[in-house]
BAVOZA-354203 format. One record per residue: residue number from 0; residue in one letter; x, y, z negated of N, C-alpha, C, O, CB in turn. Coordinates in nm, 2 decimals, always signed. Last residue first. Glycine has a CB too. Layout:
BEGIN
<lumlo NUM, drenvex A, n_px X, n_py Y, n_pz Z, ca_px X, ca_py Y, ca_pz Z, c_px X, c_py Y, c_pz Z, o_px X, o_py Y, o_pz Z, cb_px X, cb_py Y, cb_pz Z>
...
REM end
This chain:
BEGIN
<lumlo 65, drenvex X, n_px +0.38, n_py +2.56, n_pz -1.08, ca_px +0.53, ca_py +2.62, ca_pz -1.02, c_px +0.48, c_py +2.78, c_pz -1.05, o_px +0.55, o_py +2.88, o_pz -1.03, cb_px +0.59, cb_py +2.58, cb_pz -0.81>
<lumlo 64, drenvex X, n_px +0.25, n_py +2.32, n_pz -1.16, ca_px +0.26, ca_py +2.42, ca_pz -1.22, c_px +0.42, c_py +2.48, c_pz -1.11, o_px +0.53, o_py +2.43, o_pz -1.09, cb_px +0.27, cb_py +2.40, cb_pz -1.39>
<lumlo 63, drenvex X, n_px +0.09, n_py +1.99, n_pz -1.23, ca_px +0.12, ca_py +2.06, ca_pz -1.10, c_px +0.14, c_py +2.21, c_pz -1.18, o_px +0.06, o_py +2.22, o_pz -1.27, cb_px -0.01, cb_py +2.06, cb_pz -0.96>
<lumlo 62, drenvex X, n_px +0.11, n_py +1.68, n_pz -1.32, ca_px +0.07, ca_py +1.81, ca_pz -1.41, c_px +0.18, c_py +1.89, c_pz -1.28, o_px +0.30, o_py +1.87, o_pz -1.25, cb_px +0.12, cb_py +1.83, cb_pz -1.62>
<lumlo 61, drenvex X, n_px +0.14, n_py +1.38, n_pz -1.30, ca_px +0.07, ca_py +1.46, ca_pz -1.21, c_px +0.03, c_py +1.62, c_pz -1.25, o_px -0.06, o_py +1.68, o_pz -1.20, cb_px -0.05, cb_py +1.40, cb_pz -1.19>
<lumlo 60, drenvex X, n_px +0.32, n_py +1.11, n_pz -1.36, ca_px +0.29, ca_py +1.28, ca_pz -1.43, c_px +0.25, c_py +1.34, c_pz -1.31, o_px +0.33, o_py +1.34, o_pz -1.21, cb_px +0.44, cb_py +1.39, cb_pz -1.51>
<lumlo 59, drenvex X, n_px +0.43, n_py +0.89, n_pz -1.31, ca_px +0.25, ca_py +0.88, ca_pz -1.24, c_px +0.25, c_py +1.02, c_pz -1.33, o_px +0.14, o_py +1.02, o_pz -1.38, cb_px +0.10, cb_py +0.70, cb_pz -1.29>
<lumlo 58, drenvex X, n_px +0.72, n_py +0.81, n_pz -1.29, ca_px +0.60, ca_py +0.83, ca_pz -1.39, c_px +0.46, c_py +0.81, c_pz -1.39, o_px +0.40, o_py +0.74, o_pz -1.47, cb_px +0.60, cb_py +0.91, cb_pz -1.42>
<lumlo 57, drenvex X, n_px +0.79, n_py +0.87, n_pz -1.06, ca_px +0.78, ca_py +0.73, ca_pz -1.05, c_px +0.70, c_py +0.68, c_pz -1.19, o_px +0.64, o_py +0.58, o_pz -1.21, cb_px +0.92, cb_py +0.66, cb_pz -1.03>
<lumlo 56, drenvex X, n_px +0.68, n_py +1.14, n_pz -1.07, ca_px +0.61, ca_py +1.07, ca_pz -0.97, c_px +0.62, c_py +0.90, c_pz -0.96, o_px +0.54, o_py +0.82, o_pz -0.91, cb_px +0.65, cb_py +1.13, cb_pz -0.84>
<lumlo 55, drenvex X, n_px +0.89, n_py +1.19, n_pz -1.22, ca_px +0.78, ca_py +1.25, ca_pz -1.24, c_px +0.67, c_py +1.13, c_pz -1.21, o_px +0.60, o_py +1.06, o_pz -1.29, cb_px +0.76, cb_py +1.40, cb_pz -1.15>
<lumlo 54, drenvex X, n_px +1.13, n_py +1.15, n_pz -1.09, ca_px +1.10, ca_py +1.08, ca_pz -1.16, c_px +0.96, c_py +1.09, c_pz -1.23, o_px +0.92, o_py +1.00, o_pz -1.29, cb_px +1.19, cb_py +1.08, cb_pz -1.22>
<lumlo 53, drenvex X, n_px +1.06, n_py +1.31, n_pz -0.81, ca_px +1.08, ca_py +1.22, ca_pz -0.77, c_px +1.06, c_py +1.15, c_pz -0.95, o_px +0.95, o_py +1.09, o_pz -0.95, cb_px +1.21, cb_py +1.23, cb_pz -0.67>
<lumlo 52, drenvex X, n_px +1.06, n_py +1.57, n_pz -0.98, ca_px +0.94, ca_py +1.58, ca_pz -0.90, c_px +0.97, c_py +1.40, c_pz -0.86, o_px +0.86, o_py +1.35, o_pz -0.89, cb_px +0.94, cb_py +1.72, cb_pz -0.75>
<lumlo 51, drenvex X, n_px +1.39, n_py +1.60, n_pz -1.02, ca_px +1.27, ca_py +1.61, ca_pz -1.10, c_px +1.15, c_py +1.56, c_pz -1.06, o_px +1.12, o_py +1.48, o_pz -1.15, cb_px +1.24, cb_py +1.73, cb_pz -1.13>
<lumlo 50, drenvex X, n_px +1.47, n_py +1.59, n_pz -0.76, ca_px +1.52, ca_py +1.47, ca_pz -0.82, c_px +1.40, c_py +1.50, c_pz -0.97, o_px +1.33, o_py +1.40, o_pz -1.02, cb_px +1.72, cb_py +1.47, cb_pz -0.86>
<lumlo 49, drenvex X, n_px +1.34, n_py +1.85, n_pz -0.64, ca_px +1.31, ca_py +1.69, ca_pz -0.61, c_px +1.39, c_py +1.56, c_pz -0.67, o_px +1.37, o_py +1.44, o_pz -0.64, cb_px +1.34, cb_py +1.67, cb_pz -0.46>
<lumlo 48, drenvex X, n_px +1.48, n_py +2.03, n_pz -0.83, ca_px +1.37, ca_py +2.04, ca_pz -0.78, c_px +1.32, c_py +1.87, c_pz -0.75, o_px +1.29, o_py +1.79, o_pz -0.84, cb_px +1.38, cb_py +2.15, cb_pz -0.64>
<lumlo 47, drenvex X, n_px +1.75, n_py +1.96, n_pz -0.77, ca_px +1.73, ca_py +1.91, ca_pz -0.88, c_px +1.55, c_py +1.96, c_pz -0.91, o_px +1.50, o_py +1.91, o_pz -1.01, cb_px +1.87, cb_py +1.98, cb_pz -1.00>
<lumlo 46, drenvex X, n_px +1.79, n_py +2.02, n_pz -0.51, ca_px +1.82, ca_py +1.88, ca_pz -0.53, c_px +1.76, c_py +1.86, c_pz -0.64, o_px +1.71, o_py +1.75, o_pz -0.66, cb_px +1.96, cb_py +1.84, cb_pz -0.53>
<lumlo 45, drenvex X, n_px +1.75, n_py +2.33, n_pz -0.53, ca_px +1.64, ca_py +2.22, ca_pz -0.45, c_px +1.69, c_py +2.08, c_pz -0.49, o_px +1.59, o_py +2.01, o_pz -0.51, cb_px +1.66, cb_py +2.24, cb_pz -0.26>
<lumlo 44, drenvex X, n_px +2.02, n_py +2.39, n_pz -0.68, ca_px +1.84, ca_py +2.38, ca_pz -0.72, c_px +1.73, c_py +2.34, c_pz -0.66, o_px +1.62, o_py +2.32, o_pz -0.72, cb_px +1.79, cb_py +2.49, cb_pz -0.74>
<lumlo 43, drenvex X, n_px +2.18, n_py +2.28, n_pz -0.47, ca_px +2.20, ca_py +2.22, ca_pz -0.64, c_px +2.03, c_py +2.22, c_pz -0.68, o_px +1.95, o_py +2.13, o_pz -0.70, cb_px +2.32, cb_py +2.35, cb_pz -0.78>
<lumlo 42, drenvex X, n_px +2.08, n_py +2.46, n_pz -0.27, ca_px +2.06, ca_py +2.33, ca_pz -0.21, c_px +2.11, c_py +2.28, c_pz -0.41, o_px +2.01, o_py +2.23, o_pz -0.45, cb_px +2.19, cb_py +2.29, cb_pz -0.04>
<lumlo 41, drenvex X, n_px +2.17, n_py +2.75, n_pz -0.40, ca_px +2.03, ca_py +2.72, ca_pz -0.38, c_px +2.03, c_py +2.54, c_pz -0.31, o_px +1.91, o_py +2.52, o_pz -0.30, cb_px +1.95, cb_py +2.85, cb_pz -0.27>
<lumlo 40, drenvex X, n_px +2.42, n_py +2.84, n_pz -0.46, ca_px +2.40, ca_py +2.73, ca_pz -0.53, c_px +2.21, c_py +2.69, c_pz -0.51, o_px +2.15, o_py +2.62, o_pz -0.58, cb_px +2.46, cb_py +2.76, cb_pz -0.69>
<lumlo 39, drenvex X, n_px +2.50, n_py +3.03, n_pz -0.37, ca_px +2.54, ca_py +2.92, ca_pz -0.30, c_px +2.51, c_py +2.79, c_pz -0.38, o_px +2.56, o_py +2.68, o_pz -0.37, cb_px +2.69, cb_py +2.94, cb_pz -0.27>
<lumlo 38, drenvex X, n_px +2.26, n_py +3.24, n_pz -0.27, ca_px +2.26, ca_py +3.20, ca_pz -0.34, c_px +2.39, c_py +3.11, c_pz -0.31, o_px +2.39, o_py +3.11, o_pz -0.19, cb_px +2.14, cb_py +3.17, cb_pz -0.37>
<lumlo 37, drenvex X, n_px +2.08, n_py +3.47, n_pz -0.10, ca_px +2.17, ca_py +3.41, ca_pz -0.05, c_px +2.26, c_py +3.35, c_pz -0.14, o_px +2.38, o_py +3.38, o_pz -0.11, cb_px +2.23, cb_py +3.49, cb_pz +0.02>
<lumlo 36, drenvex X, n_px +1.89, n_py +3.58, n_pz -0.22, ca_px +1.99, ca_py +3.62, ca_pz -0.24, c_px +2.11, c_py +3.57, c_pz -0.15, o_px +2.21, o_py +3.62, o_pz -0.14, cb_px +2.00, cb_py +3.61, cb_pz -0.35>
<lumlo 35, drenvex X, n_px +1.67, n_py +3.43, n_pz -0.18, ca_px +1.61, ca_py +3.57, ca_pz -0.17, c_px +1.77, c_py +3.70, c_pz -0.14, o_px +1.78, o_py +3.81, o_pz -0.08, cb_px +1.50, cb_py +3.62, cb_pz -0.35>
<lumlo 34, drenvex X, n_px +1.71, n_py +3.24, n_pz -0.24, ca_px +1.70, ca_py +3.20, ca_pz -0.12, c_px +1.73, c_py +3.35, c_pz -0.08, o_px +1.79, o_py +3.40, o_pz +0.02, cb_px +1.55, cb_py +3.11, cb_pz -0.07>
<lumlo 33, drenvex X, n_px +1.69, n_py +3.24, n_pz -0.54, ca_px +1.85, ca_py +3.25, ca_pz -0.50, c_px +1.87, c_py +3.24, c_pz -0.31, o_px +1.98, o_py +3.24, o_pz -0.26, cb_px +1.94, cb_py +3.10, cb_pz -0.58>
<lumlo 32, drenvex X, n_px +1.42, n_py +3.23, n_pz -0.59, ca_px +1.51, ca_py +3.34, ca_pz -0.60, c_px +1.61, c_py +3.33, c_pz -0.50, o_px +1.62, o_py +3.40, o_pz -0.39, cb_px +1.57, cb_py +3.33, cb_pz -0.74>
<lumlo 31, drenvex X, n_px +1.37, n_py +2.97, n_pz -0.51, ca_px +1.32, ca_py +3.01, ca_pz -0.43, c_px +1.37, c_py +3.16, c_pz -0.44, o_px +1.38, o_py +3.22, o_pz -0.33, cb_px +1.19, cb_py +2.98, cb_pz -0.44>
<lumlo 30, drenvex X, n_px +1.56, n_py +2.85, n_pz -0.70, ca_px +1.60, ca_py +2.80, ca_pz -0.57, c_px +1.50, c_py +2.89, c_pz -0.48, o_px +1.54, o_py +2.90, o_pz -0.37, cb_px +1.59, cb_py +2.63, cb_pz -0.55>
<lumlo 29, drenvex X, n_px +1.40, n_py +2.88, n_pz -0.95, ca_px +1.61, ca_py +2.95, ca_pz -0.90, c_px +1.62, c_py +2.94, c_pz -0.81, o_px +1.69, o_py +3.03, o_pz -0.76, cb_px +1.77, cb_py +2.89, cb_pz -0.93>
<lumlo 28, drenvex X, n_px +1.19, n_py +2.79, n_pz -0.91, ca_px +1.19, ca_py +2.94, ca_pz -0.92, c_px +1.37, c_py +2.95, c_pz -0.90, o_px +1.44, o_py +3.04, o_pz -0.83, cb_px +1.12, cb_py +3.00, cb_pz -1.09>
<lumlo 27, drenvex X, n_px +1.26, n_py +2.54, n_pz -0.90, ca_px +1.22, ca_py +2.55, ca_pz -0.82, c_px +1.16, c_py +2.72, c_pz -0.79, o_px +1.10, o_py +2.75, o_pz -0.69, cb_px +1.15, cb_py +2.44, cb_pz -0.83>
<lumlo 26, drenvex X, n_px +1.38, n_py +2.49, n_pz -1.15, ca_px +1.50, ca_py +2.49, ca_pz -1.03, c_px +1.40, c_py +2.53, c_pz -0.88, o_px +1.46, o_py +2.55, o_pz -0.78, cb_px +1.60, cb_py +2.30, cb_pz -1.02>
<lumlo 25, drenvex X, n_px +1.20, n_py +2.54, n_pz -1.36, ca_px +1.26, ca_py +2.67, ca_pz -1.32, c_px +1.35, c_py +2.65, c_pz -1.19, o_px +1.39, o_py +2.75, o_pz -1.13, cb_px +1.35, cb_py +2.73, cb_pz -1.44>
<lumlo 24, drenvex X, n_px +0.98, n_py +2.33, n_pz -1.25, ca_px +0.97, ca_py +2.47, ca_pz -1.25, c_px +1.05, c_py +2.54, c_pz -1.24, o_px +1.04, o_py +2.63, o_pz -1.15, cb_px +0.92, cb_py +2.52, cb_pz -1.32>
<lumlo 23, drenvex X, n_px +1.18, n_py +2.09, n_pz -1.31, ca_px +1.12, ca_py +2.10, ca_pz -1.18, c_px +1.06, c_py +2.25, c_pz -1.16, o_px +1.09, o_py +2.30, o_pz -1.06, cb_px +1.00, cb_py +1.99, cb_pz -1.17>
<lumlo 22, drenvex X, n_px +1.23, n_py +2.15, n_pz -1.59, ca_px +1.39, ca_py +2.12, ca_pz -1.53, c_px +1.29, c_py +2.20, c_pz -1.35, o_px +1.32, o_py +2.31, o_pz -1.30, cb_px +1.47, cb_py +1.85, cb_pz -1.54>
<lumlo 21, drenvex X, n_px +0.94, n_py +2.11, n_pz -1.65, ca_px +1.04, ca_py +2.25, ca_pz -1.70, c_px +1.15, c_py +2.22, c_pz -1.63, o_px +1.17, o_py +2.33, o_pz -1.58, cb_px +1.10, cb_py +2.27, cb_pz -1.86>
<lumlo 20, drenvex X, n_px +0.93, n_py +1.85, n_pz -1.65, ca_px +0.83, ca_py +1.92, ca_pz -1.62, c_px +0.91, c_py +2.12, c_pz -1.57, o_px +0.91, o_py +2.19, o_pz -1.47, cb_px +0.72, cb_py +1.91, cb_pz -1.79>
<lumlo 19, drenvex X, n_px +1.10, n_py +1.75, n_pz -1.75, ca_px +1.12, ca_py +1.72, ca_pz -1.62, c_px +1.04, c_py +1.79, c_pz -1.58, o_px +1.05, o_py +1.82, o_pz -1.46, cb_px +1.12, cb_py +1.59, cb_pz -1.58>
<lumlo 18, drenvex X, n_px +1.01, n_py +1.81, n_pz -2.04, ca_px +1.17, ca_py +1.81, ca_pz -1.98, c_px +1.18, c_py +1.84, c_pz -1.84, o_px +1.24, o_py +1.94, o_pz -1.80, cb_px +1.25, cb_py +1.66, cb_pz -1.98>
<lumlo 17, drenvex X, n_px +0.80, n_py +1.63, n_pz -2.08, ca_px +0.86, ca_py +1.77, ca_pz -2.06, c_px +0.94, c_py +1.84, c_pz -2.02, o_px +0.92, o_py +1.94, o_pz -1.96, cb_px +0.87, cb_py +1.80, cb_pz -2.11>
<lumlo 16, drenvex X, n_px +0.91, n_py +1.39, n_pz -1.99, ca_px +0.85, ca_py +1.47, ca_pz -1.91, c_px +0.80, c_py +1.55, c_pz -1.92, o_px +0.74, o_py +1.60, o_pz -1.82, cb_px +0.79, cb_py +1.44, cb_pz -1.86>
<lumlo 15, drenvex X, n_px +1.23, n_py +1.31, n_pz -2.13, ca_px +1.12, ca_py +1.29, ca_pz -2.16, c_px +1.03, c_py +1.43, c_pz -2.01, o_px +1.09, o_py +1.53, o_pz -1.96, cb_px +1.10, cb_py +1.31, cb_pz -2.35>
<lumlo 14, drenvex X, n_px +1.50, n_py +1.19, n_pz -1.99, ca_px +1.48, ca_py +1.32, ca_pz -2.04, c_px +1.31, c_py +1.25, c_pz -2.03, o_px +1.27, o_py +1.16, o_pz -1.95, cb_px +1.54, cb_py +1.48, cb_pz -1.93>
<lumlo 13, drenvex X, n_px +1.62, n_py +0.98, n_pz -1.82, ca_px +1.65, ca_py +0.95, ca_pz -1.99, c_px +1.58, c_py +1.05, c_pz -2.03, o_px +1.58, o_py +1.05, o_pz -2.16, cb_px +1.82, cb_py +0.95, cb_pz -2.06>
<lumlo 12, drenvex X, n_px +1.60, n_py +1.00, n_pz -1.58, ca_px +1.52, ca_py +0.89, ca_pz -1.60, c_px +1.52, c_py +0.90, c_pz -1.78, o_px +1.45, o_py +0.84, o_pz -1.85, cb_px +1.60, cb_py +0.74, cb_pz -1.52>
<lumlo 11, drenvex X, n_px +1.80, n_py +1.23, n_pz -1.57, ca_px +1.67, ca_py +1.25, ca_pz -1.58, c_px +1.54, c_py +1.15, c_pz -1.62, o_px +1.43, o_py +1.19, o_pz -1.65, cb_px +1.67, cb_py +1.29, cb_pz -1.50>
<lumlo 10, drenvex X, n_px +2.02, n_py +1.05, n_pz -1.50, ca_px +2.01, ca_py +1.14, ca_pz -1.66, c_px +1.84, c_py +1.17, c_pz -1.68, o_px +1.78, o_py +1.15, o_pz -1.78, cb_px +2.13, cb_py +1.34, cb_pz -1.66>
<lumlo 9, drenvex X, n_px +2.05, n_py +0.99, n_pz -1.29, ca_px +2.03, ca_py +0.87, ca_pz -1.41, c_px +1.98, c_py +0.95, c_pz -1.53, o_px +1.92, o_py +0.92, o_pz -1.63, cb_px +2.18, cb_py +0.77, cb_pz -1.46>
<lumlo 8, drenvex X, n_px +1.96, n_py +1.19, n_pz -1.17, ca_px +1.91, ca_py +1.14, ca_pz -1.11, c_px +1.89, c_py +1.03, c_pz -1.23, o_px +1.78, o_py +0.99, o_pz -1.28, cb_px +1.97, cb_py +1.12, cb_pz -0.98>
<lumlo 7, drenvex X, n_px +2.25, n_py +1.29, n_pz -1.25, ca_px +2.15, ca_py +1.38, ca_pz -1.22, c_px +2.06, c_py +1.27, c_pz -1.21, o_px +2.10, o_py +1.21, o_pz -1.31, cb_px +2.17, cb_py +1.48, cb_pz -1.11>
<lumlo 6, drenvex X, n_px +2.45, n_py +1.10, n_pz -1.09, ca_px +2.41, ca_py +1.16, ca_pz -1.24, c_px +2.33, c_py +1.17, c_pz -1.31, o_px +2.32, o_py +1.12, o_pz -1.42, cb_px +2.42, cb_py +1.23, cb_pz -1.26>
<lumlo 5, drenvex X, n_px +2.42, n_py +1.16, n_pz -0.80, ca_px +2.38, ca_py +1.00, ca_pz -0.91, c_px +2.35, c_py +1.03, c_pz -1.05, o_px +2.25, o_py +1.00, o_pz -1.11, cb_px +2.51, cb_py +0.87, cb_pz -0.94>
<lumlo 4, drenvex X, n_px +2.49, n_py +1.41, n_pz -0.83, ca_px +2.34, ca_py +1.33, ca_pz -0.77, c_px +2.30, c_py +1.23, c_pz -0.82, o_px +2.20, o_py +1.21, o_pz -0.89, cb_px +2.33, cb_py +1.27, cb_pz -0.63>
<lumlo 3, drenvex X, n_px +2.77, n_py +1.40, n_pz -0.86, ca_px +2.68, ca_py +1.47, ca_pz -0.93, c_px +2.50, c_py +1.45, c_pz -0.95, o_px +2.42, o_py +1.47, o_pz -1.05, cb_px +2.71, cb_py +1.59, cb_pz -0.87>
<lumlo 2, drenvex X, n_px +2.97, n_py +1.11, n_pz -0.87, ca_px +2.89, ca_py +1.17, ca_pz -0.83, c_px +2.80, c_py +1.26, c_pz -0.85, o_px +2.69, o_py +1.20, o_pz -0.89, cb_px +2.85, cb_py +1.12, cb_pz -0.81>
<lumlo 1, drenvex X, n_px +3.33, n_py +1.06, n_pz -0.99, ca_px +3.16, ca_py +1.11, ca_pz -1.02, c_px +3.07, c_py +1.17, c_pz -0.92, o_px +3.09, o_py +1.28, o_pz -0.89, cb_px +3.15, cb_py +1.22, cb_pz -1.12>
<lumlo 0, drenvex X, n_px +3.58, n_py +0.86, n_pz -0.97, ca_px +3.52, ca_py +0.98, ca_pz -0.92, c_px +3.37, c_py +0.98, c_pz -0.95, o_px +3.30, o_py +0.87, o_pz -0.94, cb_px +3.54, cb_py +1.01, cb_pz -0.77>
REM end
């Protein structure tokens, strides 16, 4: 069985910080949208909000943009 989190989490350690840059902006625009909507997928786009922002940071990328 697969964890989606773990996944997520290993996959992003492999995406360059552009990537992570952009993955962290739009989930953090879907997730503030989809709040607006009652979304069922707004907690996926907060997770992938802070699983971005979390490898960023074990990076030391400090480029702030939402």
């Amino acid at each position: 069985m697969t964890n989606w989190h773990s996944e997520t989490i290993e996959r992003f350690k492999t995406l360059g910080s552009d990537a992570l840059l952009y993955i962290r902006q739009d989930a953090y625009h879907a997730a503030q949208a989809g709040e607006t909507i009652d979304n069922p997928k707004v907690g996926q786009y907060w997770d992938e909000f802070h699983y971005a922002a979390q490898e960023l940071r074990r990076r030391k990328v400090t480029a702030v943009s939402f």
